[in-house]
C-alpha positions in Angstrom: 0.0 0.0 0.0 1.3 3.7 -0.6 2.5 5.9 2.0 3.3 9.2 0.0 0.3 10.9 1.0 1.0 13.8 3.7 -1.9 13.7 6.4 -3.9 16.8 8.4 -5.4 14.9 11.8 -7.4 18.0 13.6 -8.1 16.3 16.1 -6.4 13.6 19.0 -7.0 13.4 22.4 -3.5 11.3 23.3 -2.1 14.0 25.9 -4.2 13.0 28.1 -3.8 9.1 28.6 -2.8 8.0 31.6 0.5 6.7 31.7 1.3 8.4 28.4 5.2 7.3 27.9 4.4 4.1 29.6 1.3 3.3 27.6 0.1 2.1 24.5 -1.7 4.0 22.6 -3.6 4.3 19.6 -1.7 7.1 17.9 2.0 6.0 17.7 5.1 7.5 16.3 5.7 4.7 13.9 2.7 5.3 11.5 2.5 9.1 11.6 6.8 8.4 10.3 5.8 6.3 7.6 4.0 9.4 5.8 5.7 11.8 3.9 4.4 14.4 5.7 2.2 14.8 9.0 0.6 17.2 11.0 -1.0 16.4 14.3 -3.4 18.4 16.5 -2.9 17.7 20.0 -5.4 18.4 21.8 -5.6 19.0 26.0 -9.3 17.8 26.4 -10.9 19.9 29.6 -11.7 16.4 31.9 -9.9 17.5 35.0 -9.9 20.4 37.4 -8.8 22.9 38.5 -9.1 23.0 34.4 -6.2 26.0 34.6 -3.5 23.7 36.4 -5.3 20.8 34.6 -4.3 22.7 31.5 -0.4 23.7 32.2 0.3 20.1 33.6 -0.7 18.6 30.0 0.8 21.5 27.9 4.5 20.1 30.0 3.5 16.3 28.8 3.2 18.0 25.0 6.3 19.6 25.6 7.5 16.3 26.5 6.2 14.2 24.0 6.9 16.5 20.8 10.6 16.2 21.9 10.4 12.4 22.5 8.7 12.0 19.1 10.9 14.4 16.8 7.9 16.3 15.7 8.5 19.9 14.9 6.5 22.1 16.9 4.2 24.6 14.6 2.8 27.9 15.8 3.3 29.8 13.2 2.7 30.0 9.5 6.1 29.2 8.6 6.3 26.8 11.0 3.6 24.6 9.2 5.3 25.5 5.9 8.2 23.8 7.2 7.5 21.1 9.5 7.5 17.6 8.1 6.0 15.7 11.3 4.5 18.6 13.0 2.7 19.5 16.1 -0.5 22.3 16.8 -1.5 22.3 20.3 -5.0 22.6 21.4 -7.5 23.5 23.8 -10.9 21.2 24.2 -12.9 23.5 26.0 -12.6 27.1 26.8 -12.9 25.9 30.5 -9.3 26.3 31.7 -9.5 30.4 30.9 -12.4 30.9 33.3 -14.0 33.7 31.5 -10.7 35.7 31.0 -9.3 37.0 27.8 -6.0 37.3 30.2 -5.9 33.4 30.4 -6.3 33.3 26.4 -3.0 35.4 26.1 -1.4 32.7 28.5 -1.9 30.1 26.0 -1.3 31.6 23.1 2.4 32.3 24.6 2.0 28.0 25.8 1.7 27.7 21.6 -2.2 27.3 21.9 -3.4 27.3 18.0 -7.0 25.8 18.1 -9.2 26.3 20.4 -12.4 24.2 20.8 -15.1 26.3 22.8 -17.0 23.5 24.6 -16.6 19.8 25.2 -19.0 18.0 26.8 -19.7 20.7 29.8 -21.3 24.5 29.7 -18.5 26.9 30.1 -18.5 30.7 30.3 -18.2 30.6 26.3 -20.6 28.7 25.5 -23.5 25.6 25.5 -22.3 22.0 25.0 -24.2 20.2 22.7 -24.7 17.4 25.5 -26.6 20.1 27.7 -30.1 19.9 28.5 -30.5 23.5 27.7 -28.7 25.6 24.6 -28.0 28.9 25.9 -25.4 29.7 22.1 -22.5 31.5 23.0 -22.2 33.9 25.7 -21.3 37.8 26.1 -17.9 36.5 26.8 -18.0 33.5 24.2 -18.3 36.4 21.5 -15.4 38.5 22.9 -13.4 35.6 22.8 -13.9 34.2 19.2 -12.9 37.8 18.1 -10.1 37.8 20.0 -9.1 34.1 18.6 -9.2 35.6 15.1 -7.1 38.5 16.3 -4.3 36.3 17.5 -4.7 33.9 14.5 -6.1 31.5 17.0 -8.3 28.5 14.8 -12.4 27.9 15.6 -13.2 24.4 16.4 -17.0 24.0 16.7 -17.0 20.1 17.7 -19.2 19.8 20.6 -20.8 22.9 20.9 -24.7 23.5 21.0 -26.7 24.1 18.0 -27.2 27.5 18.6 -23.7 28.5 19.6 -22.5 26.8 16.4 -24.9 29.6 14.7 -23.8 32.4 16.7 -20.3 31.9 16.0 -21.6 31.9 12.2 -22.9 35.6 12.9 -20.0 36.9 14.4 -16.9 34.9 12.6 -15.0 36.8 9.9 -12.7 34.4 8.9 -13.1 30.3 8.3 -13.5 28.5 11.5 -13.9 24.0 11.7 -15.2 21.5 13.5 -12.4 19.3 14.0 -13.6 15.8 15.0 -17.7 16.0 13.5 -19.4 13.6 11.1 -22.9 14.0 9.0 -26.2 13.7 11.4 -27.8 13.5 8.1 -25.7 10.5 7.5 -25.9 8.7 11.5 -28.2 10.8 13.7 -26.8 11.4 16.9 -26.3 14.8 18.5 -22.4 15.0 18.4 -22.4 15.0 14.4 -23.5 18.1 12.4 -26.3 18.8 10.4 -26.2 19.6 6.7 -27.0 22.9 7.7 -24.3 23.8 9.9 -21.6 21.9 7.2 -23.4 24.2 4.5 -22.3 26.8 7.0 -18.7 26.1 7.2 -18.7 25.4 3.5 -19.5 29.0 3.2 -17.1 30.4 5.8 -14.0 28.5 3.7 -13.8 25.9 6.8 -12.9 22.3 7.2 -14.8 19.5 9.1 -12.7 16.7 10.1 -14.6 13.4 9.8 -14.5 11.5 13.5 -13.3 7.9 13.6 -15.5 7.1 16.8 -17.2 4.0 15.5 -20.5 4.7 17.9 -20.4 8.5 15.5 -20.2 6.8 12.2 -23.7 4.7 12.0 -24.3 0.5 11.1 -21.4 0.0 9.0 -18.1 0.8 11.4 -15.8 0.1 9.2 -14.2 1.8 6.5 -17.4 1.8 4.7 -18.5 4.0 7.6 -16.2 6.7 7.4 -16.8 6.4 3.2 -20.7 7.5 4.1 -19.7 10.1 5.7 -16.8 12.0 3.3 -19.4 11.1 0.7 -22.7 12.9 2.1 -20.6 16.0 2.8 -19.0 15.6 -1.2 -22.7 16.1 -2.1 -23.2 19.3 -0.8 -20.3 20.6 -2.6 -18.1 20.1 0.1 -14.7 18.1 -1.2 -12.8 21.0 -0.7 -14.3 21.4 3.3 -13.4 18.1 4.0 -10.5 16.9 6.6 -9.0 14.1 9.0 -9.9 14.2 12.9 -9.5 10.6 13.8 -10.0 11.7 17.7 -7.4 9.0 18.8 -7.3 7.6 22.3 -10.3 10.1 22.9 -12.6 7.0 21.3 -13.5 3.9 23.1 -13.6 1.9 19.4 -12.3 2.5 16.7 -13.6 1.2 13.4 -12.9 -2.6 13.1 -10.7 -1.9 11.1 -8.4 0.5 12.3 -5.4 0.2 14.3 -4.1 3.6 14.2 -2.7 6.3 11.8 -2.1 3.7 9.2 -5.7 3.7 8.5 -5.5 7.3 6.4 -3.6 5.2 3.6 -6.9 2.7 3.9 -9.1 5.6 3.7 -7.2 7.7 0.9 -7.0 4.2 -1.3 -10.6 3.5 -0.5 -11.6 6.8 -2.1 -9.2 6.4 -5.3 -11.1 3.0 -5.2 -13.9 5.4 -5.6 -13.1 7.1 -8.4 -12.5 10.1 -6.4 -9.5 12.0 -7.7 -5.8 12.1 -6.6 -6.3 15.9 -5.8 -9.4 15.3 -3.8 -8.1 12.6 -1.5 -5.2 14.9 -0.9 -6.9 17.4 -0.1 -9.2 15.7 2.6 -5.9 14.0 3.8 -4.3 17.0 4.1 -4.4 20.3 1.6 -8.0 21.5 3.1 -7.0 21.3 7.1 -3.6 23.1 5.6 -5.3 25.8 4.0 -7.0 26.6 6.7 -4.4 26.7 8.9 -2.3 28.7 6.6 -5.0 31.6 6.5 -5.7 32.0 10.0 -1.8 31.5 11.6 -0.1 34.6 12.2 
């Protein structure tokens, strides 16, 4: 099978394992090497508190691990120009800035590039789309996706409520993502977007980056699975608003399939299987997360 693709993952959750150089887990140095070039968003998921120490103790383990694992850390636009096996580090959940903008300038000097605004909790930004009520995005949530775009700070709009994911469309100016989102349209279940909300980031120049979760991707969890999805999202004129966010060691099952980053070379053949083009798999693997990333880094 080829490996001369170069892969965009938005979206992994691997900082925070337990045990992290000690364990095994399901995204591993050895496939994201075997790629000619990689780019891995690293994501510090909010499940712990205090979520501001919670924070700084996993941005040390990404120091860590980006030294451990060679990978050429990327903050800037040259930086992802440049990098071969690079790393963007994240926030999942605006929880650890506690309704300050102050806390936002922290982690943008930590090397914070993408900032999720909810995970699976309310937070002062905004409404998770596992709450029981949608509140959107808050007084605060608004001053802070302003100030995101200011600093060249990316959008990610995975997990948020329904109506937050709306607001943000009011207010936004440049493209903004959901990082780890698949098709409700295509398997209904509230973490994956509706055709209205991908229409939305269609039109903003975003990127949604198809989840591997197998319990996200409907009967088939399989490669087959992930296919459904990248192709509802094709038919709303979407190939170039399509990405990768596998959301490894954040699942509890992968797709029967899978056993790690190996699998993009299974999904990009599947596609060419497809009879989609060479220049449309590469841009799902990689040129659409890349583009936006390009746009929006200072």
């Amino acid at each position: 099978m080829r490996s001369d693709f170069e892969v965009f993952d938005a979206h992994c959750d691997t900082l925070t394992v337990k045990g992290l150089f000690h364990t095994k887990t399901q995204l591993r140095l050895k496939d994201i090497k075997r790629y000619k070039k990689y780019v891995q968003v690293f994501a510090i998921c909010a499940d712990g508190n205090p979520a501001f120490l919670h924070a700084k103790r996993h941005i040390r383990k990404y120091n860590t691990l980006i030294k451990k694992w060679g990978m050429e850390r990327i903050e800037k636009r040259e930086d992802l120009k440049n990098a071969q096996f690079g790393a963007l580090l994240a926030l999942e959940g605006a929880d650890a800035l506690y309704g300050s903008l102050s806390a936002l300038d922290f982690f943008y000097q930590e090397g914070v590039r993408l900032l999720t605004l909810t995970w699976n909790f309310n937070n002062a930004a905004a409404s998770s789309i596992t709450a029981s009520e949608d509140n959107g995005l808050s007084a605060f949530g608004k001053k802070l996706v302003r100030a995101c775009e200011k600093k060249g700070i990316v959008i990610d709009l995975s997990h948020i409520g329904d109506k937050g994911f709306y607001d943000v469309c009011e207010i936004s100016e440049k493209p903004f993502i959901c990082s780890h989102s698949n098709s409700r349209t295509a398997f209904d279940v509230k973490r994956n977007i509706t055709d209205g909300q991908f229409c939305e980031i269609v039109n903003a120049g975003g990127v949604c980056g198809i989840n591997f979760y197998s319990e996200f991707l409907g009967e088939k969890k399989n490669i087959d699975g992930i296919f459904s999805h990248i192709e509802h999202f094709c038919a709303l004129n979407g190939e170039k608003n399509i990405g990768l966010g596998s959301d490894f060691d954040g699942i509890k099952s992968m797709p029967i399939d899978c056993t790690g980053a190996s699998y993009m070379e299974n999904i990009a053949e599947n596609l060419l299987m497809h009879n989609y083009s060479e220049k449309t798999v590469n841009n799902i693997l990689w040129g659409n997360f890349y583009r936006v990333f390009d746009e929006i880094l200072k």
